[in-house]
C-alpha positions as CSV (number, residue, x, y, z in Angstrom):
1,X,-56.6,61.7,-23.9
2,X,-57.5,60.5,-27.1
3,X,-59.8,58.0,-28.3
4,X,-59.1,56.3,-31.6
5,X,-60.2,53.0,-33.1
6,X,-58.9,49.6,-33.2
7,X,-58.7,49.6,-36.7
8,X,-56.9,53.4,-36.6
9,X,-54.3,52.0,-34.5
10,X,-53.7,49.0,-37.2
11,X,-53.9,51.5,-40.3
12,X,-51.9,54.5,-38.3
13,X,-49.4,52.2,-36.0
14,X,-46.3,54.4,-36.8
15,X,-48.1,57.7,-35.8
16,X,-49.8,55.7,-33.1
17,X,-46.7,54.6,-31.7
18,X,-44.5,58.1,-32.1
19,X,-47.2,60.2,-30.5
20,X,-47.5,57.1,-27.5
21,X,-43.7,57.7,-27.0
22,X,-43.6,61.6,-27.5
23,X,-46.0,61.2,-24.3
24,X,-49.8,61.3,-25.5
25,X,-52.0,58.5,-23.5
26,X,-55.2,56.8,-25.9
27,X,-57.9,54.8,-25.2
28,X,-58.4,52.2,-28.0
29,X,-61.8,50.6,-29.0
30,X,-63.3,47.9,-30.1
31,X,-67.0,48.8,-31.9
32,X,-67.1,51.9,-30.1
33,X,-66.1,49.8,-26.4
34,X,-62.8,51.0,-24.6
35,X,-60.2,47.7,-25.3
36,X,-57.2,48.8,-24.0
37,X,-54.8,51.9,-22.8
38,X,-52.0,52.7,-24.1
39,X,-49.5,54.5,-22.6
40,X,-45.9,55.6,-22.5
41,X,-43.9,53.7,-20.8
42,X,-42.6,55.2,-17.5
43,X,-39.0,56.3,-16.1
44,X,-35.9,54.0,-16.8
45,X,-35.4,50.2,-17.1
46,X,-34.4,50.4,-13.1
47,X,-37.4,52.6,-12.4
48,X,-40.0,49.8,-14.2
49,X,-38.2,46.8,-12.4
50,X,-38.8,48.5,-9.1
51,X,-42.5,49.5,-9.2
52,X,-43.1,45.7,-10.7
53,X,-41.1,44.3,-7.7
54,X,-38.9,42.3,-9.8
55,X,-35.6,44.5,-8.5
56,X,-34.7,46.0,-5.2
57,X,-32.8,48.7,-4.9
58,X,-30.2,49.0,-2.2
59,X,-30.6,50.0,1.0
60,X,-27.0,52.0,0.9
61,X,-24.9,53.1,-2.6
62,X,-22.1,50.5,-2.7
63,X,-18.4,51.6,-2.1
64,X,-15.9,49.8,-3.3
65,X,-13.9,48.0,-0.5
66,X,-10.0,47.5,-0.4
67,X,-9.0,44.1,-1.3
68,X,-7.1,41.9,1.4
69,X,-3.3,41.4,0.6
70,X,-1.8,38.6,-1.8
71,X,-1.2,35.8,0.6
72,X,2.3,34.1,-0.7
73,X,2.3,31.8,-3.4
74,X,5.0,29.3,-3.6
75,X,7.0,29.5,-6.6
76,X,8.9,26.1,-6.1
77,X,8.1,22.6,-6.4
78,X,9.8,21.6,-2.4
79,X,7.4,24.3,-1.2
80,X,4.3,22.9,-2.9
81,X,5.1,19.6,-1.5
82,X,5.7,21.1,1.6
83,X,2.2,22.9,1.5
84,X,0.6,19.5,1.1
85,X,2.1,17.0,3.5
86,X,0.3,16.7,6.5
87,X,1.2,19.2,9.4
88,X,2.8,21.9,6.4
89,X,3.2,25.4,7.1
């Protein structure tokens, strides 16, 4: 792991930032005290959202289920009415 400066990360963010992504961990300081870490950032969108406990995954893969038949729509105005009185089909 490398160490670099707080003010190497400000003058060489671009490098910084590819070698951070091509994998390489670094510790950064502040006068010669650790700051922060900086890392890459692990797995997939899915992967982060699960290990912060902000998603959770399915407990089985979801199948697509066969929709129910049309039920009959009435195409005239007597069966409407019909449909609404009190007691209708």
């Amino acid at each position: 792991m490398r160490t670099i400066s707080q003010r190497d990360l400000r003058n060489n963010s671009g490098e910084v930032h590819r070698a951070v992504a091509a994998g390489e961990s670094m510790d950064i300081t502040n006068h010669g005290q650790p700051a922060a870490l900086l890392t890459p950032v692990p797995g997939t969108v899915r992967e982060r959202l699960i290990a912060a406990g902000r998603l959770v995954p399915a407990k089985k893969a979801f199948g697509a289920t066969p929709l129910p038949p049309p039920s009959p729509i009435p195409t005239g105005m007597d069966e409407l009415l019909e449909l609404d009185r009190p007691g209708g089909r």
